[in-house]
N, C-alpha and C positions, 0 to 999 in steps of 0.2 A: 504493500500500500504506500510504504514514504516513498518507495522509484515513481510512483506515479502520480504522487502530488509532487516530488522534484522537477519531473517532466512538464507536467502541467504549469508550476511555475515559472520553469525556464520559458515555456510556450508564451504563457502571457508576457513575460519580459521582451521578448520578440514583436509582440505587435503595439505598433501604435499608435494614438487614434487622433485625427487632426487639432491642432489645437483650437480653430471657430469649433467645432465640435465639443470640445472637452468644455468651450465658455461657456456655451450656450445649455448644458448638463448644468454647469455649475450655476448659472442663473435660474436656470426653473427650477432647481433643490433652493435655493436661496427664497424665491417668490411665494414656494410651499409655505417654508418656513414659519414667513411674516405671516401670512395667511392665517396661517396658525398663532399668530402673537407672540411666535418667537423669533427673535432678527440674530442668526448662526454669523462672524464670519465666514468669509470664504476659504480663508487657510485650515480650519477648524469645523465645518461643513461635519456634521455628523449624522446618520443614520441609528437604528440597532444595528448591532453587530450581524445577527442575519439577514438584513435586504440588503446593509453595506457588501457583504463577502457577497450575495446574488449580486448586485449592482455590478460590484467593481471585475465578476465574471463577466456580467455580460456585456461591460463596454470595452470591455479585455480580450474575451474572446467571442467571434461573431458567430459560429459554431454552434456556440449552446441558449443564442437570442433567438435565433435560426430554427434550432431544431425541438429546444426545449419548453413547453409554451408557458409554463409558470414563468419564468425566465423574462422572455419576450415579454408576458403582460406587464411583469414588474416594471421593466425596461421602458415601455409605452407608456404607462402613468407615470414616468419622468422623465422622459424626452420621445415625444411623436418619431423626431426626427431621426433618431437614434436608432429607434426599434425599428422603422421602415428601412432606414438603410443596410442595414443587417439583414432582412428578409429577402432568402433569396427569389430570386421569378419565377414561380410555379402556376403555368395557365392554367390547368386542368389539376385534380383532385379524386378519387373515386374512392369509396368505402361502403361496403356491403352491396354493392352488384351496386351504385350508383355515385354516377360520376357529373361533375360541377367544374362546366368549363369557359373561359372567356372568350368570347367570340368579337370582338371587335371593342373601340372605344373613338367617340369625336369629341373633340375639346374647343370649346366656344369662350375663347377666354378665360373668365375666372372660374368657369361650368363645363364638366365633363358628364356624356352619356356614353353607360359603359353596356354592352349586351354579356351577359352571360346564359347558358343553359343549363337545365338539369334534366339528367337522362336515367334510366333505369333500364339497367343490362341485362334484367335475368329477372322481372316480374313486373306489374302493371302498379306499382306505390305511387307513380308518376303519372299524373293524368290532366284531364281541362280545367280541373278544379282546385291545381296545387296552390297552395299559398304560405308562404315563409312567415307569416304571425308574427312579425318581431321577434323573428329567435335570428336576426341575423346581425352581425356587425361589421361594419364599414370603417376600418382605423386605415387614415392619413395622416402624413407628416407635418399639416397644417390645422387650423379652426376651420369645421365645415358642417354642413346639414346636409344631409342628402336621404334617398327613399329606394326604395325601390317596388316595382310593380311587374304582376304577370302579364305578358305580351302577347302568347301564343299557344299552341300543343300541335304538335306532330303527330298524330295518332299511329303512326307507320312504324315511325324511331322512335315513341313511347319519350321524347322532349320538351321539357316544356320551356319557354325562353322568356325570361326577365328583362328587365330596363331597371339599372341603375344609375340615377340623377344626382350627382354630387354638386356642390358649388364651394367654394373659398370663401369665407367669409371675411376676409380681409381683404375681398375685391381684386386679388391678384390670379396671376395667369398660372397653371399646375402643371404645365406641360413638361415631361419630363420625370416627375412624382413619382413614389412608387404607391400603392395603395394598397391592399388586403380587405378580402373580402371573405367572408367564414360565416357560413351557415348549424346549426344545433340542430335542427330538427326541421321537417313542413308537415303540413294537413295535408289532408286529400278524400276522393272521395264522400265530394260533400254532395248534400242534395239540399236544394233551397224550393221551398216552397210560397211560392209569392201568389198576392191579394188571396189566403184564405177567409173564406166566412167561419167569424167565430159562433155558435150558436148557444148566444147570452140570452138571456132573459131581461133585457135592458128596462123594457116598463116596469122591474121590479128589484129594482138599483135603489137603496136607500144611505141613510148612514149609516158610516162601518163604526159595526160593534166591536172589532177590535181592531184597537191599534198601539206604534207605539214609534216609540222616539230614535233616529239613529244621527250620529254624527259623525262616523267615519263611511265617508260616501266619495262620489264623484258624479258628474253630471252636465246639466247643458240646458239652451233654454234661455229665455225671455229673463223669466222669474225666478232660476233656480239659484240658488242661497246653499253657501259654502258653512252656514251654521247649523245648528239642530236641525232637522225635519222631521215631521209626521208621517207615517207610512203607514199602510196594511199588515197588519201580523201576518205571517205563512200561514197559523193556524187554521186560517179562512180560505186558503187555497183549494181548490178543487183539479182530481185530476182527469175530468170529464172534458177531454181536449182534444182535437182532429189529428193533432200531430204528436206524435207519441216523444216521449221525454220534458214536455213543458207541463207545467200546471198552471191557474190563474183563478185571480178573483179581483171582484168587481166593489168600490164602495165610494161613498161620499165625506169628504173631508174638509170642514170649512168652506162649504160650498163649491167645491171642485170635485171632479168626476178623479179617484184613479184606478188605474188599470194595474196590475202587476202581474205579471210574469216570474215563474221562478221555473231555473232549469240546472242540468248537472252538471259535470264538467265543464263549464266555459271557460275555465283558467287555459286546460290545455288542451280542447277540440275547439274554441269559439263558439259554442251553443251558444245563438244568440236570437232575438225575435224583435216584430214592432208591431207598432199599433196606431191604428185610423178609425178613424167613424166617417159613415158615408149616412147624407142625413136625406131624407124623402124623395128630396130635387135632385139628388145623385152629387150634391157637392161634398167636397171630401173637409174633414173636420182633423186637422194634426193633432197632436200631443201641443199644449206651449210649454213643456218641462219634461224632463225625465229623471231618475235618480237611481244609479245602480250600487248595490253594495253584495255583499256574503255572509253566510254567517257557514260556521262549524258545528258538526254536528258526528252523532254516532254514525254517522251513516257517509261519513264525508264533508265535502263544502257542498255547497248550493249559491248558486251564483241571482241575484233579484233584480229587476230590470222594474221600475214602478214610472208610468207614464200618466201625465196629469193635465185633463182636459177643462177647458174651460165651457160648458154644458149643463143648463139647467136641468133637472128633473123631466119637466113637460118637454122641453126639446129632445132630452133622450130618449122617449119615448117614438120618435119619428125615425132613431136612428137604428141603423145595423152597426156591428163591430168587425174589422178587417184585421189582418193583420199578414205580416212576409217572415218566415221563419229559414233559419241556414243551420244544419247539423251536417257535422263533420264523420266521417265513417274509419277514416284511417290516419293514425300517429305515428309519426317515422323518425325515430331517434339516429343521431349520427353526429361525426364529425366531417365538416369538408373546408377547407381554407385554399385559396388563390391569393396567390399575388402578380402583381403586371404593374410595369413601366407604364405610364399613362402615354408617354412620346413611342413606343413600341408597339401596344397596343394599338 
């Protein structure tokens, strides 16, 4: 074992790394620092002693920024620039019969559209329906926003082709960059069920006899309020529903109509639904709020969608209840990482 920390020694002593490079390390450890309330010199820059020895590997050796991904992450929360340029150009990617490859990139100034594909070599995981959910990540060497969206399916070659939209937010030109792009998992096989008739009992909608208070939410809307809200208890749910895995129920709250939806796994398939009222004359009547939250249970989470109409009693009466439902049928765990020159590309 000491021949081969010698070796390794000697190895790092061997390489080494520009000094604009080594500044610019030195400043974003420093920037942390203050961040934190505490201003380090630079002569005297200290870490723990474990991300210091990973640190001072991986800007030592490019090898294990490269190959080792604890390593790399470490490396990229303290210099973008660093960790990119240690990554070597790997277009293509494949793991468990599917393979994640770049297929082109144009650069519009400070904004790059990059195409890549996902293909499935050896069964059908990969279909028209794929979608990456946010399980994917976009690290460059600069401050950027970017997205990405599905483009296409092959049904032949079992491919489906994405669009990733990057931009600099420092309003400068990326040409040249190197970038990485790394996917955790996608959906698939989904089936979306859109304008079902719900068949509510709407002329017998009153106030709900239970309810109750929640504060860790999120939401959207006219009206909706980041503080307490009033909701629906689940207890009132019902699971007398067209589409199999939601329940719902119906009540009045402070004079508002809500609607809620509760359904399973939405963390990791997207089970997710909506809701409309279509009132006599055939005009459609939106939600102006929604509010979704979870709760824990013996049985799991449960994911709640509560949508909140602005709808008299007597006018509910005129209305029917719609709603568009998306359930996911298959969950594909994996690792696939690309990297590409954006000027190569």
């Amino acid at each position: 074992m000491s021949m081969v920390c010698e070796q390794l020694k000697e190895s790092v002593g061997q390489i080494k790394m520009p000094e604009d490079m080594k500044a610019r390390i030195i400043r974003s450890v420093e920037e942390k620092q203050k961040k934190r309330g505490r201003i380090v010199p630079v002569r005297r820059c200290v870490l723990t002693a474990a991300v210091a020895a990973a640190l001072c590997l991986a800007l030592s050796v490019p090898a294990l920024a490269a190959t080792v991904e604890p390593v790399y992450r470490l490396l990229y929360h303290v210099s973008p620039e660093a960790a990119q340029l240690f990554q070597p150009v790997r277009l293509s990617d494949e793991y468990d019969g599917i393979r994640l490859e770049v297929v082109s990139a144009q650069i519009q100034g400070d904004t790059a559209m990059v195409y890549v594909t996902l293909q499935d070599l050896t069964g059908d995981r990969v279909d028209e329906t794929t979608d990456l959910f946010d399980s994917y990540d976009l690290n460059t060497p600069f401050d950027s926003v970017g997205c990405c969206e599905l483009m296409g399916f092959d049904e032949k070659t079992k491919t489906a082709s994405f669009l990733i939209t990057m931009t600099n937010l420092a309003g400068e030109a990326m040409e040249g960059d190197k970038v990485t792009f790394s996917v955790r998992r996608f959906l698939s096989q989904k089936t979306v069920y859109e304008d079902v008739e719900i068949p509510a009992a709407l002329s017998a909608v009153s106030q709900a006899e239970s309810t109750k208070e929640i504060t860790d939410h999120s939401g959207w809307g006219l009206h909706y309020t980041e503080g307490a809200v009033t909701v629906l208890c689940s207890d009132a749910l019902t699971a007398d529903f067209p589409v199999t895995g939601f329940k719902t129920g119906l009540g009045y709250i402070e004079g508002k109509l809500h609607i809620q939806l509760a359904v399973g796994n939405a963390l990791e398939y997207d089970n997710h639904g909506y809701f409309y009222l279509v009132d006599g004359a055939g005009n459609i009547i939106e939600p102006e709020a929604g509010y979704s939250f979870f709760e824990e249970g013996d049985g799991g989470r449960e994911d709640y969608y509560e949508f909140v109409f602005s709808v008299t009693p007597q006018k509910l009466t005129d209305c029917r209840l719609y709603g568009s439902f998306w359930i996911t049928g298959l969950l594909t765990e994996g690792r696939w990482k690309v990297t590409f020159s954006l000027a190569d590309a």
